[in-house]
C-alpha positions in Angstrom: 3.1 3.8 50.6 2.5 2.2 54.4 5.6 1.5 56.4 7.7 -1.3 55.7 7.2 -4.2 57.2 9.2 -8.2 57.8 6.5 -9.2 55.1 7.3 -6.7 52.7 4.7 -4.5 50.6 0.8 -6.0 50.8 1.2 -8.2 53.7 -1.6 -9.8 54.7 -3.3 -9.3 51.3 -4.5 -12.2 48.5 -2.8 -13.0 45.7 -4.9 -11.7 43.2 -5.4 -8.0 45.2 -1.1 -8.0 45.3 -0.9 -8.9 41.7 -3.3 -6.1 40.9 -1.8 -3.7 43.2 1.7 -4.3 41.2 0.3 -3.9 37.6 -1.5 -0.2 38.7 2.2 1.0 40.2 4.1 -0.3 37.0 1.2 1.6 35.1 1.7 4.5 37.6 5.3 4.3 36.6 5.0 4.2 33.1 3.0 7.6 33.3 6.3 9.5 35.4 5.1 8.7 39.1 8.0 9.4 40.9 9.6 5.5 42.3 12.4 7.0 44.5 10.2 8.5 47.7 10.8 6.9 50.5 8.9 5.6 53.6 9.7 5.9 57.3 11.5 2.5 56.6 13.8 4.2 54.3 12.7 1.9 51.4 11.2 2.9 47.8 8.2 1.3 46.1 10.7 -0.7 43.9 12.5 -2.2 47.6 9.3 -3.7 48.7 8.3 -4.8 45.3 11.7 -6.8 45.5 10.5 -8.6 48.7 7.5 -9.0 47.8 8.1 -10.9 44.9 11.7 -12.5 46.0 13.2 -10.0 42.5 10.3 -10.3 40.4 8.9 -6.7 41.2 12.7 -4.9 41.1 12.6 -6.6 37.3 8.7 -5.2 36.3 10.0 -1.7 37.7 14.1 -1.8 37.3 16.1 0.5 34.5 15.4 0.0 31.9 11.9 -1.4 31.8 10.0 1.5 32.3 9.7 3.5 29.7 7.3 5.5 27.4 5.5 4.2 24.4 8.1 4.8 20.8 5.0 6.5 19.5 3.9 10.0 20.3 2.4 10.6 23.6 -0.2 12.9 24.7 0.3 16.2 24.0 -0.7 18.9 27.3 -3.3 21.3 26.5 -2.7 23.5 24.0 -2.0 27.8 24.4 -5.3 29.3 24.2 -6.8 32.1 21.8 -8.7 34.7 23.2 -12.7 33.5 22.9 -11.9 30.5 21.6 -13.1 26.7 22.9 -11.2 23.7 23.3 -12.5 19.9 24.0 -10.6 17.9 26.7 -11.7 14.1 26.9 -10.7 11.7 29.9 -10.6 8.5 29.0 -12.0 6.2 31.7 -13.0 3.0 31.0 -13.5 0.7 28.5 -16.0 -2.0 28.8 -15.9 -5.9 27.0 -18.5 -8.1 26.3 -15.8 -10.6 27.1 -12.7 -11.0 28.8 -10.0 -9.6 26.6 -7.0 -9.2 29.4 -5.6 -12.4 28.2 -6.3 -11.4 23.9 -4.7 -7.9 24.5 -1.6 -8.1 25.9 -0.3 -4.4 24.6 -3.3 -2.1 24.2 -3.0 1.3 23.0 -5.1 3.9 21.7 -4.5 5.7 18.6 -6.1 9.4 18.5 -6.8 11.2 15.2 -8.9 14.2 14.3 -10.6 14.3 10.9 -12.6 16.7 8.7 -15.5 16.3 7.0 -13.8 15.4 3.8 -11.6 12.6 5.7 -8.5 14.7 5.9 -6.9 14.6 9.0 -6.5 18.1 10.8 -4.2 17.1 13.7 -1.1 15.1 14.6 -1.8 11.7 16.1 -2.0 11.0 19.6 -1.4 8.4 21.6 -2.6 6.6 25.1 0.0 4.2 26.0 -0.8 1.6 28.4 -3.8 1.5 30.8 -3.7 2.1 34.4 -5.3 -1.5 35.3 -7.2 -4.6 33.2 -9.5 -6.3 35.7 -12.5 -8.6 33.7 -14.2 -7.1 31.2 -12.8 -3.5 32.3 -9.7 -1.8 31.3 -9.4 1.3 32.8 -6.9 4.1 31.2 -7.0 7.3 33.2 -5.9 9.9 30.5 -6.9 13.1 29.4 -6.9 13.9 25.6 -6.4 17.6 24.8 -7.2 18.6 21.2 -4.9 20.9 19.9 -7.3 23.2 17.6 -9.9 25.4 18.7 -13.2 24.1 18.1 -14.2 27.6 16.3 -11.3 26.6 13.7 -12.8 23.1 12.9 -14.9 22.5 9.8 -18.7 21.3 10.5 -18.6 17.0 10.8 -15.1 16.9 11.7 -14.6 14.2 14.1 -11.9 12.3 16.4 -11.5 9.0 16.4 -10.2 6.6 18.9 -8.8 3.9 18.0 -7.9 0.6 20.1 -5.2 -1.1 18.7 -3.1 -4.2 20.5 1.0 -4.1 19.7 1.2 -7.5 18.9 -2.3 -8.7 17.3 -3.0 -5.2 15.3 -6.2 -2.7 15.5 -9.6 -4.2 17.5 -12.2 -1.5 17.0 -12.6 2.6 16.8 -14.7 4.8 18.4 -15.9 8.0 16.9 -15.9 11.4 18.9 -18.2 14.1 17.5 -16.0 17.9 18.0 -17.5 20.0 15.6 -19.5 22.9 17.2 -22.8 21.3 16.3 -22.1 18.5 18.9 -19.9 19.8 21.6 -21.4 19.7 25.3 -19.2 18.9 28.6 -20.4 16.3 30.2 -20.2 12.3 30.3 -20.0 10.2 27.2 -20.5 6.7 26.5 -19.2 5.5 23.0 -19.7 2.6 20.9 -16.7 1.0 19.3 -17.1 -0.4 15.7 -15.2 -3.3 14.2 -12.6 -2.6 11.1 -12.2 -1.6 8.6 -12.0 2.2 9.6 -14.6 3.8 7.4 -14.0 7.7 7.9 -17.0 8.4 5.6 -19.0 6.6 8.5 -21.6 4.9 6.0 -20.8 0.7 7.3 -20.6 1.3 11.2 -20.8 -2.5 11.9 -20.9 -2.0 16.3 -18.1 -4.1 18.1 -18.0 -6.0 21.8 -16.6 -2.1 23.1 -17.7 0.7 25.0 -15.9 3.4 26.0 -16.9 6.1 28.7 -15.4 8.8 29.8 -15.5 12.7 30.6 -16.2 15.8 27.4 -14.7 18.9 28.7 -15.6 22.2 26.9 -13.5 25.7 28.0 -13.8 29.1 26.3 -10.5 31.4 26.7 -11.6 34.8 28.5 -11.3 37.0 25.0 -9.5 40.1 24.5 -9.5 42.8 27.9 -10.7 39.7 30.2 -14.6 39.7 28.5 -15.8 35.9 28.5 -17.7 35.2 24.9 -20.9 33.3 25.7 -22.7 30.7 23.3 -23.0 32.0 20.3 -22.0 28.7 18.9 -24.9 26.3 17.7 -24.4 23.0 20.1 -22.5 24.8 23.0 -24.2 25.4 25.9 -22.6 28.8 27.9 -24.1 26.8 30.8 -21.7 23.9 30.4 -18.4 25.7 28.8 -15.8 26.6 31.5 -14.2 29.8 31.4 -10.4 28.9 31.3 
């Protein structure tokens, strides 16, 4: 946060770049960034939002309209068994064939895992808001932790992602591969299928979507500090990270 200034915060910068800027600090907000540091001004985030906007930012970021999502959040990694691997996935970006900032007001994604007999193995999890909507991009910023050890999962059990808008209902789903068959840190790219949600994946019917973002795969140092290498078909010892 620069020093405050007679035109208040982004002075000197366009419209659209000040709008922007004010979305990614109510997003920043909404995820627990910390709204009462100061500058050498002695003013907050909120203050200079307030000028800015002659009230309009001290409304967006005021009590009482920052707050968490009613459903459940992400969860934070889970406690780790000895030799045992777990998947992280950041969330980065989502791409659109079209512009969709104006159709999805209140996007959200929904997180589930599932067996290969469709029964879902974890609670849900959920991404709240995205850090910033610019075009055809919506970028989120979060990190998905699954909760069960990949060791524990059934082969063909699968996560899927699903995007869903608070006021106009579920868009499309993405589908996330986390048996040990398919498992592999590195970058993904996803293609998002139109509804209905078929968890026996037999009428994948692609959607406008994409989504990309990072696979993380760590292995727990097993018991007496030893790290357990491969021996898992689809996991490369070269990409898991010892944790």
């Amino acid at each position: 946060m620069g020093e405050a200034g007679g035109e208040g915060m982004g002075g000197g910068m366009s419209p659209e770049t000040k709008e922007t800027l004010f979305r990614l600090i109510g997003a920043l907000a909404q995820k627990g960034a910390n709204l009462t540091l100061k500058n050498k001004g002695n003013q907050t985030v909120v203050d200079l939002m307030a000028q800015s906007r002659q009230g309009g930012g001290a409304k967006l970021m005021g009590p009482g309209q920052v707050k968490m999502s009613a459903d459940r959040a992400l969860f934070p990694p889970p406690s780790r068994l000895p030799g045992c691997s777990y998947v992280s996935f950041f969330v980065e970006k989502l791409a659109m064939a079209e512009t969709y900032s104006e159709k999805l007001t209140a996007p959200f994604f929904r997180i589930n895992i599932y067996s290969s007999k469709q029964q879902q193995v974890e609670r849900t999890q959920v991404m709240t808001y995205p850090a910033l909507q610019r075009g055809r991009s919506m970028w989120w910023g979060w990190t998905w932790h699954m909760q069960t050890p990949v060791e524990h999962l059934s082969p063909g059990s699968f996560a899927v992602l699903e995007l869903v808008d608070r006021t106009k209902g579920p868009q499309a789903w993405a589908l996330l591969h986390v048996d040990d068959s398919y498992v592999d840190s590195g970058s993904q790219t996803l293609e998002m299928y139109r509804y209905p949600l078929d968890l026996k994946l037999q009428r994948l019917e692609p959607a406008d979507f994409f989504l990309t973002g990072d696979m993380w795969v760590t292995r727990a140092s097993g018991v007496g500090g030893e790290r357990k290498e491969g021996g898992r078909a689809g996991v490369s010892p070269l990409k898991i990270q010892a944790a």
